[in-house]
N, C-alpha and C positions, 0 to 999 in steps of 0.2 A: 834212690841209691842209699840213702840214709834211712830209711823209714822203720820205723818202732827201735832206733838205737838210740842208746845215750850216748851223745858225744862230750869229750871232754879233751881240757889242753894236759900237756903232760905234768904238771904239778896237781892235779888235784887232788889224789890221795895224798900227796906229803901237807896239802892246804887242809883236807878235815883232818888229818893226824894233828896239825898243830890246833885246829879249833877243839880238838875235842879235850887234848892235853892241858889247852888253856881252860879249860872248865873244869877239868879235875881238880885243877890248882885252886881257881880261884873260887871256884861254888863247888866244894865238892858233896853238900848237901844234895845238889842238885843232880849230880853225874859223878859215880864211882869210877877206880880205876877198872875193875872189872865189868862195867857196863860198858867204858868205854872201848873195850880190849874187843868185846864183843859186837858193838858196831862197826869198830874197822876190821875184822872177823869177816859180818855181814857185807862191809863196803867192797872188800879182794872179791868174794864172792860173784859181785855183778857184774854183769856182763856189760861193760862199758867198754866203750870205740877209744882208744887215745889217741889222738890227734893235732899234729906238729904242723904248723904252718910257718912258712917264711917269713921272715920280719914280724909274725905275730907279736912278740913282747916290745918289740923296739915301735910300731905301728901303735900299741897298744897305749905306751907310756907318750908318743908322740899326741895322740887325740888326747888322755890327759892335760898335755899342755896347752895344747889349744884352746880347748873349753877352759882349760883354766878352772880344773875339780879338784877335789880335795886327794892325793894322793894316796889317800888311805883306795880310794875308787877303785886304785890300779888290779885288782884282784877281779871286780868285775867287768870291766874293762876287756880284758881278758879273752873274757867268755863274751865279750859281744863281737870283739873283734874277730874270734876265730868264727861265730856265727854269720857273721860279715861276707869272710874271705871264701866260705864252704856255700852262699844263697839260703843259708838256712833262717827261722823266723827263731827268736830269742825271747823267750819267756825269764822274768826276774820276778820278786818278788820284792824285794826292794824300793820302796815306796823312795827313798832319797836318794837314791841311783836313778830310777827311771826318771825324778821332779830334773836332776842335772843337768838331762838330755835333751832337757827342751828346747827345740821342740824334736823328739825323738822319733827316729826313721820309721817308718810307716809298718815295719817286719820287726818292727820291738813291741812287746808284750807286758802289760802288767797284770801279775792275779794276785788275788787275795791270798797271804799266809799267815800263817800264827807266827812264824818267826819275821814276817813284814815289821818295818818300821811305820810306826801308827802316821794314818797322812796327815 
């Protein structure tokens, strides 16, 4: 049903707008406002799934609590829980998101990225 789509919860273009803005700010050596302008440009463009699930954010910030993670998690959280709710397998990249989960469901994923936090 879902195969070769990007799924996503309904924030997440307003979530890279605010990461990309927040780099413009603060490193703007590193990311202009026109470079940025141009990846959320390229971001509308894609063909991503949005995807609203019931109690997603309240279920989401609930398993925060439980593990007892650092709240800042809540963002990826998110995305695992809507992964969750749909049977789908969840790839992160997040070397300190996925250590949290341990020991983490067996349809959680971790790959190697450049934007990874070093393990």
């Amino acid at each position: 049903m879902y195969e070769d789509e990007v799924i996503v919860p309904p924030h997440f273009q307003a979530e890279c707008c605010s990461t990309l803005t927040r780099l413009v700010i603060r490193e703007p050596d590193r990311l202009t406002f026109v470079d940025a302008l141009g990846y959320l440009t390229t971001l509308e463009a894609l063909p991503l799934r949005i995807e609203q699930h019931p109690n997603l954010y309240v279920s989401s910030l609930e398993e925060i609590a439980t593990r007892r993670l650092n709240p800042v998690m809540i963002y990826d959280m998110i995305y695992l829980k809507l992964a969750e709710a749909l049977s789908l397998p969840f790839w992160i990249g997040d070397t300190e998101f996925y250590r949290a989960l341990r020991p983490a469901p067996p349809w959680v994923h971790l790959f190697a990225s450049p934007l990874s936090h070093n393990p």
